[in-house]
C-alpha positions as CSV (number, residue, x, y, z in Angstrom):
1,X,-80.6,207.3,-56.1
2,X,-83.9,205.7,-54.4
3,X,-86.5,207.5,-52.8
4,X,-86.3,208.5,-49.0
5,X,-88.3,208.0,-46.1
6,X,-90.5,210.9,-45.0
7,X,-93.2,208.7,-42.7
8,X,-92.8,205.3,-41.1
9,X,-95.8,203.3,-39.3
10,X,-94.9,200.0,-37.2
11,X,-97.1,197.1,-38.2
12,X,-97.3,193.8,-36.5
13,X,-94.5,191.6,-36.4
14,X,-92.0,193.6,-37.0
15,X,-92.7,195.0,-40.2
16,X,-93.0,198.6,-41.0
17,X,-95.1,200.7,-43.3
18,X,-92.8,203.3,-44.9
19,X,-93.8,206.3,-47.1
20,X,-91.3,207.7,-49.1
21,X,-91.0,211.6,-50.8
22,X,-92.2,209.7,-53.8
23,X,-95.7,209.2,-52.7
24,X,-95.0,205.1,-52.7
25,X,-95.7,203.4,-49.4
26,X,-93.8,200.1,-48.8
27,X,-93.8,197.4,-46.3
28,X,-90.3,196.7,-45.3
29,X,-89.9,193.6,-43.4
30,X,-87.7,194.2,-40.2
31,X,-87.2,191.0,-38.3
32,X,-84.5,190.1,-40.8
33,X,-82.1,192.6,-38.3
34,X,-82.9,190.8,-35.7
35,X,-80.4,188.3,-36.1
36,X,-77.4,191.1,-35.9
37,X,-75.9,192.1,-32.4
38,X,-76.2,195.7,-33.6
39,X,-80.0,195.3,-33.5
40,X,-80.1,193.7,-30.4
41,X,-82.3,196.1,-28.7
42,X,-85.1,196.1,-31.1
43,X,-85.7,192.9,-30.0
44,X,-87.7,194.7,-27.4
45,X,-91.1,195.7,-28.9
46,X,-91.7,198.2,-27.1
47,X,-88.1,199.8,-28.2
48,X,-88.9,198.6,-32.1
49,X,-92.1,200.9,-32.0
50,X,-89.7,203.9,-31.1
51,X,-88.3,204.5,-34.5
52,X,-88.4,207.7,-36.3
53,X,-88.1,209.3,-39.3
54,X,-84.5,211.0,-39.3
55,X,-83.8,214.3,-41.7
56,X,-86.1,212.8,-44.4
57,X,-83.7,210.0,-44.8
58,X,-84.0,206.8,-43.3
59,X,-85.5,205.6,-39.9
60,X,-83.4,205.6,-36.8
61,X,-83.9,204.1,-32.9
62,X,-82.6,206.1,-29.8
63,X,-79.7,204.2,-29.2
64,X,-78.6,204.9,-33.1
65,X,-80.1,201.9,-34.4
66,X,-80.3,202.7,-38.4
67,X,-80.7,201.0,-41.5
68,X,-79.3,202.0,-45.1
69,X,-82.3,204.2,-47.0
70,X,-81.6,202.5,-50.1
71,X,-82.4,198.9,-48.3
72,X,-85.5,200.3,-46.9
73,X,-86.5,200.7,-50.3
74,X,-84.8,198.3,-52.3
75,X,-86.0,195.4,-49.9
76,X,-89.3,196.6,-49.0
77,X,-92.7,195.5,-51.0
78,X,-94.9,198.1,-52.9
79,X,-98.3,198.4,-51.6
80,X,-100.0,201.3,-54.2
């Protein structure tokens, strides 16, 4: 199982610094969701900058917007 998410930071253009229980922090490029209905809203940069950390798991908007932990991690860069 991959790390998960304890801290996320948004960056500019719509990437996202993540720290994960692990100590790594990763840069996981989001505007890849973009082009799915289901992330329609974060389109909206003020809405993309609302995302959260939820139960030490993955990151999450307010209108349930989530992606899979194990893609945060698997498709996100290494930064230390």
């Amino acid at each position: 199982m991959n790390p998960r998410v304890k801290e996320v930071k948004v960056l500019e253009n719509y990437k996202l610094l993540l720290t994960f229980k692990n100590g790594e922090k990763r840069i996981y490029d989001a505007k890849k969701l973009l082009e799915y209905d289901f992330y329609k809203n974060l389109r909206d940069l003020k809405y993309f900058k609302e995302v959260k950390v939820v139960d030490g798991i993955t990151i999450e908007w307010k209108s349930g917007e989530d992606v899979n932990p194990d893609d945060l991690y698997e498709n996100s860069t290494l930064i230390n």
